[in-house]
N, C-alpha and C positions, 0 to 999 in steps of 0.2 A: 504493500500500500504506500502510495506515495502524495505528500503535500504540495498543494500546486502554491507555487509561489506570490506572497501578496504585494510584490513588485518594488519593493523597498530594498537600497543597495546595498550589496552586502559589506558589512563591516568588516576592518581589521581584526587577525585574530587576538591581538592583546585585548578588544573592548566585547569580543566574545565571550573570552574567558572574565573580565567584569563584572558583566552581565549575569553570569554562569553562576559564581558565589551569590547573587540576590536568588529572590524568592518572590517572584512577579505575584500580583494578585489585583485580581479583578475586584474592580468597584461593582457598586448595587447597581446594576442596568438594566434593561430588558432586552431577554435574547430570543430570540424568533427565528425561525426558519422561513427563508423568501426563496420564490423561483423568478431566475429574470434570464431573457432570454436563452431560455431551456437548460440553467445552468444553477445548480443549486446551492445555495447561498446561505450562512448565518448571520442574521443584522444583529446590528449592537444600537440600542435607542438609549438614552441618557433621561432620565424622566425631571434632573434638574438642571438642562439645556446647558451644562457648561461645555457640553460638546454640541456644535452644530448639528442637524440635519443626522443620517442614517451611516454609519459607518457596518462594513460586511467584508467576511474574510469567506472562505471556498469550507463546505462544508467538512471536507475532511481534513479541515484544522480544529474541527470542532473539540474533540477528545482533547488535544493539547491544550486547547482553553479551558475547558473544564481544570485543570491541574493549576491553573492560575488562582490557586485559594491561600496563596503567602506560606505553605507550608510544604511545596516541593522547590526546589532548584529547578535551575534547566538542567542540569546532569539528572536531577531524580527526574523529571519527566522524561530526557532521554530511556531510562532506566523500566520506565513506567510502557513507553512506548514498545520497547523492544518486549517486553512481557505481552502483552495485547495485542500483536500481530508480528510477533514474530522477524522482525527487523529495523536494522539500524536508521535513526533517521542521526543527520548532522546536526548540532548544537546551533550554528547557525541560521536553519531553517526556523526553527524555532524563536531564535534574537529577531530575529527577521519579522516573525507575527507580534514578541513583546516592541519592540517598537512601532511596529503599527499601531498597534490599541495605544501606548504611549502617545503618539505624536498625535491624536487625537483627546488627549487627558483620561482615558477610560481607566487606567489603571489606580489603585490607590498608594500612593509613592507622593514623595516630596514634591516631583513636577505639576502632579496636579493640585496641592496646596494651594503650592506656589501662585496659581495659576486663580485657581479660585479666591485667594485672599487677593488680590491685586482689580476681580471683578467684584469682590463685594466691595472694595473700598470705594471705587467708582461710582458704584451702586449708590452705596449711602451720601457719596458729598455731592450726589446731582437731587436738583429739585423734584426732576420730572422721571416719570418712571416710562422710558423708549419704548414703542411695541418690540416685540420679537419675531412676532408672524407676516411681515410684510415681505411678498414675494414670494412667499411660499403658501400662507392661505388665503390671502388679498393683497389687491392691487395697491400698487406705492401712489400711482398717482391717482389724486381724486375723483379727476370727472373719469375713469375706469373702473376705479373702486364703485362708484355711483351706480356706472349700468350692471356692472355685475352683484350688488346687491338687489335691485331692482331686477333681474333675471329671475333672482328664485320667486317674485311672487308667481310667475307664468310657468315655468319648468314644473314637469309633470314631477305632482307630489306637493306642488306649492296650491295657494289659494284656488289660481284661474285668475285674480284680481288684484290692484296694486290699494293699495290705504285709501278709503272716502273719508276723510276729515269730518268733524261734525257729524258723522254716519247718524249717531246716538250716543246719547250721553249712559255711558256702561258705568260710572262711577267706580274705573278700574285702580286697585290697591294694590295690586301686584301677578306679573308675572313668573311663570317657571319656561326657563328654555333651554335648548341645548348649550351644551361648549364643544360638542365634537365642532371639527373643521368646518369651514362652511361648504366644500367641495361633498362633502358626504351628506351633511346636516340643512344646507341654507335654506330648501324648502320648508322644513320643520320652525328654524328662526322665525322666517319670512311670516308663518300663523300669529305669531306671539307679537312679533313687533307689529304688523299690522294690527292687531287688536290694542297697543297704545299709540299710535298714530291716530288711530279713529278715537281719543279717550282725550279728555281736556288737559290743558297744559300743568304739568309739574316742574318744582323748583329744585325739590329733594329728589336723587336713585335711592335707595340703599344696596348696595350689590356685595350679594353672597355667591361666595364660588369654592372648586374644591380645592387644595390644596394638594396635589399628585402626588406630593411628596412628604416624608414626616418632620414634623414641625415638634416644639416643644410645649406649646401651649396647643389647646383647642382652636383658639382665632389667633388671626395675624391679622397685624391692622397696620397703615400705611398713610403717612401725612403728604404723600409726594402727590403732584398731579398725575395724567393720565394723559400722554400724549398720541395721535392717531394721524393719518394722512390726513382728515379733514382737518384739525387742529388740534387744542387741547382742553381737557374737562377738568374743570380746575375741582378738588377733593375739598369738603365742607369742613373746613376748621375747627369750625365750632360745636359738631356734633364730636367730631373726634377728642378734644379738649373737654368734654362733657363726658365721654366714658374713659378718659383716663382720669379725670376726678374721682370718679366713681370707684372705679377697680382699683385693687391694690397687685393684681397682674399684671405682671410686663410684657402685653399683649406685642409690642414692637420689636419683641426679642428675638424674631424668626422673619422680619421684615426683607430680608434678603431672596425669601422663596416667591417676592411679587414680581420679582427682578424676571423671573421665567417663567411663571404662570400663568396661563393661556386662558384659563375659564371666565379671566373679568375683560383680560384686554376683549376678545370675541364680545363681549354687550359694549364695553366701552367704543367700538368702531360704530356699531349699528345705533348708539345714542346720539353721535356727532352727527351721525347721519342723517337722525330724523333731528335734532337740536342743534341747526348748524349756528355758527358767529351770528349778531351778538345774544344769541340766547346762553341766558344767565343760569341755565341748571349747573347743579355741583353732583357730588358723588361723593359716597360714605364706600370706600373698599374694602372687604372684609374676608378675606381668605379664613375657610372652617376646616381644620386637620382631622385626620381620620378618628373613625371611631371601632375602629378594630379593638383596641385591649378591652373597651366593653364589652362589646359584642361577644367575645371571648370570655370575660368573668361572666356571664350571664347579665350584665346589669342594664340600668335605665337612666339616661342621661340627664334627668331628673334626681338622681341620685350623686351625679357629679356636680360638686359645689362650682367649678370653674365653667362648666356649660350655663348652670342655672343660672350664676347670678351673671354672667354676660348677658345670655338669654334677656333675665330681667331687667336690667342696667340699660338695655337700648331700648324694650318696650317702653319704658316706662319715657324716656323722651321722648320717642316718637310721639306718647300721647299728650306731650308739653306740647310739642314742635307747632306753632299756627302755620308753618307752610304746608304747600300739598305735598304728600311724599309719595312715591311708589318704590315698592321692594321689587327688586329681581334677582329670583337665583339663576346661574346659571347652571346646570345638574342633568347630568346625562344617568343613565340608567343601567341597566345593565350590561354587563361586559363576561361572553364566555368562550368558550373554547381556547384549544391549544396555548393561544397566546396568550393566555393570559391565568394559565395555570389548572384547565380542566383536562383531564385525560380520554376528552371525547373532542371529536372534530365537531365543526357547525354542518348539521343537516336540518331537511324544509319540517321534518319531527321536531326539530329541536326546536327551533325557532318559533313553529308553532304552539307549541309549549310555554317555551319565552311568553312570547307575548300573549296569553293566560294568564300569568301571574304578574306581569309585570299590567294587564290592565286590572286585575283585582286588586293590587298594591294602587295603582292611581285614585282606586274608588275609598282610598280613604283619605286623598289628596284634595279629593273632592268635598268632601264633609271637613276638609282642615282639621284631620285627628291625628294629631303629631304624636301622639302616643300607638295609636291603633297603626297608624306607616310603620313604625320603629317595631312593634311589637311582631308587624310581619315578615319581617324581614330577620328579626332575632329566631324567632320558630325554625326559619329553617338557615340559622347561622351565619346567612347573608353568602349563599352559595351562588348567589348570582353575580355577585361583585357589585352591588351601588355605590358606583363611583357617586351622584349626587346626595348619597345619606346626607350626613351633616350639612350641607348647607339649605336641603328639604328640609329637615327636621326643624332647623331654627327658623325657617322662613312660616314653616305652620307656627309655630307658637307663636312669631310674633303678631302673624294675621288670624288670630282666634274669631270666633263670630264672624269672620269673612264665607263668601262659598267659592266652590273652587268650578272649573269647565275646563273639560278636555277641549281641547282645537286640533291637536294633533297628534297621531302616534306612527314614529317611521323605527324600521330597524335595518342597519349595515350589515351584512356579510362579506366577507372576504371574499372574492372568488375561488381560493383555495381550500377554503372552508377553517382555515387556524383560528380563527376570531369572530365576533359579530358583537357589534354596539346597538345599543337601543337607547329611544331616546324621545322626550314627548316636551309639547308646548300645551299650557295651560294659562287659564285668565280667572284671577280671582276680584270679587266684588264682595 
């Protein structure tokens, strides 16, 4: 068996034998199997963006990466190799893939510290929080960014129709919509924002999103603006300075995971959009961290002091607050197969399945029973993967005595069948 090379030149052997004394080890990533041009593939995805885009090695480097867990050498993996098929690979070969992942930061080694201390510092002394998705999930320049949000109301899956203003006054309080990409998702957005387009003008967002990655508190909160191709949504000071009064949490502690987080910027574009220059709306940002260790001890996040009294700490403003305010989570839904950790592919069974449980889980979206969502999803352990639990859960409690209306439910598959996203727009009053 042999390793096809990932095109990286090959070193001296004095920085082989360098190389050779370390104990390479892979950082937390996610690793996937891709076919691209009939040629099969393992991708490496970074879920907190300090590596660009999609990095892939040839699958039958795969085995070699697996041993990148900081406790083999390249000689033990040489060693390892020769056990498992029975022949020699070069030292080399192998330098040759640790520097690939390397010169991309995948690895956890000083380089990428390095690498990430130098972006969080940037991070924190700028005002403004940059997008990160332009060019890859929307357009840089405006009036293109325009027609192609405007696309998905017509493209099959969307309304059929773009916003009638003044339609009816829905006396709308908040939205649920997607954050998958708009390339798989925009139709599904396209429901939700159209349904506040046609809804009277707001001063206040409050925008709830996931946090893909682990944080140290429940929320992350964020005083920086929001900048987008159409301009910038400048972030509400004064609700923020009202729950850091309030808390004795250092909810700003993890404020470095806004820096890559995809689920607010994705509303933040489509608000500029409908709220172009000089509309005076702001934005309250509020990254919500997982809620795995509960869901695990069996618990109720009713039972965690730091959800609760956040929780309560911002209802309770809101119901100060005399401007109009609308909450939007952004929260996708389920996530299964291959990729994402089940040992069954996505088939049209499966999916059909899916979306059964994932429409009896919205019907208590619907009634706003942030207890009864949480509680269905505890039952069966959250085998489905809701990526938008915590920012749903907080967004019902905060809109109790609201009611809630599907507009839309779509679901992604892979063509491969590895993965499949689901994902729904709703309108609460």
């Amino acid at each position: 068996m042999s390793v096809v090379r990932c095109g990286i030149k090959r070193e001296e052997m004095t920085k082989i034998d360098e190389i050779s004394r370390g104990y390479p080890k892979l950082r937390e990533v996610e690793v996937f199997p891709v076919r691209v041009g009939g040629q099969e593939l393992i991708c490496f995805r970074d879920p907190h963006k300090i590596t660009k885009g999609l990095v892939v090695i040839p699958q039958s480097a795969y085995f070699i990466v697996s041993l990148f867990d900081g406790k083999h050498s390249i000689r033990d993996i040489q060693a390892e190799w020769m056990r498992k098929f029975g022949e020699l690979i070069y030292s080399d070969q192998i330098v040759e893939i640790v520097e690939h992942l390397d010169s991309h930061f995948l690895l956890d080694n000083e380089n990428f510290y390095e690498h990430r201390k130098k972006l969080e510092k940037e991070f924190l002394n700028s005002p403004v929080r940059e997008p990160i998705l332009i060019d890859e999930v929307y357009e840089r320049d405006p009036e293109k960014l325009r027609l192609q949000i405007e696309s998905y109301y017509f493209l099959a899956g969307g309304p059929g129709y773009g916003p009638r203003p003044q339609a009816s006054v829905n006396n709308l309080r908040g939205l649920i919509v997607p954050h998958i990409d708009y390339q798989r998702g925009g139709t599904c957005y396209a429901w939700g924002y159209k349904e506040l387009a046609e809804s009277s003008k707001y001063e206040v967002f409050i925008l709830l999103g996931t946090s893909h990655v682990p944080t140290q508190n429940f929320f992350v909160l964020t005083r920086k603006d929001f900048s987008s191709p159409f301009g910038i949504i400048h972030t509400d000071q004064e609700i923020i300075n009202q729950l850091e009064d309030k808390l004795q949490t250092d909810f700003f502690a993890d404020e470095f995971v806004h820096r890559n987080e995809h689920s607010l910027e994705l509303q933040v574009v489509y608000l500029k959009y409908l709220f172009p220059d000089p509309s005076p709306i702001r934005i309250v940002p509020i990254l919500c961290g997982s809620f795995f260790e509960i869901i695990y001890r069996g618990l109720y996040p009713r039972e965690v002091p730091e959800i609760n009294l956040f929780i309560e700490a911002l209802g309770g403003i809101l119901q100060r607050e005399r401007r109009k305010i609308c909450l939007i989570a952004g929260a996708d839904l389920a996530h299964v197969g291959k990729q994402f950790g089940h040992p069954f592919s996505v088939s049209p069974s499966i999916l059909a399945e899916i979306k059964q449980k994932d429409l009896e889980m919205l019907d208590y979206l619907a009634k706003v029973d942030a207890e009864g969502f949480y509680q269905y999803i505890l039952q069966e352990k959250d085998q489905r993967n809701i990526c938008g639990l915590p920012p749903i859960y907080a967004f019902l409690r905060l809109l109790e005595g609201a009611k809630g209306r599907l507009l839309n439910y779509q679901q992604w598959c892979d063509p491969a069948g590895n993965g499949a996203v689901t994902f729904a727009s709703m309108a609460f009053c």
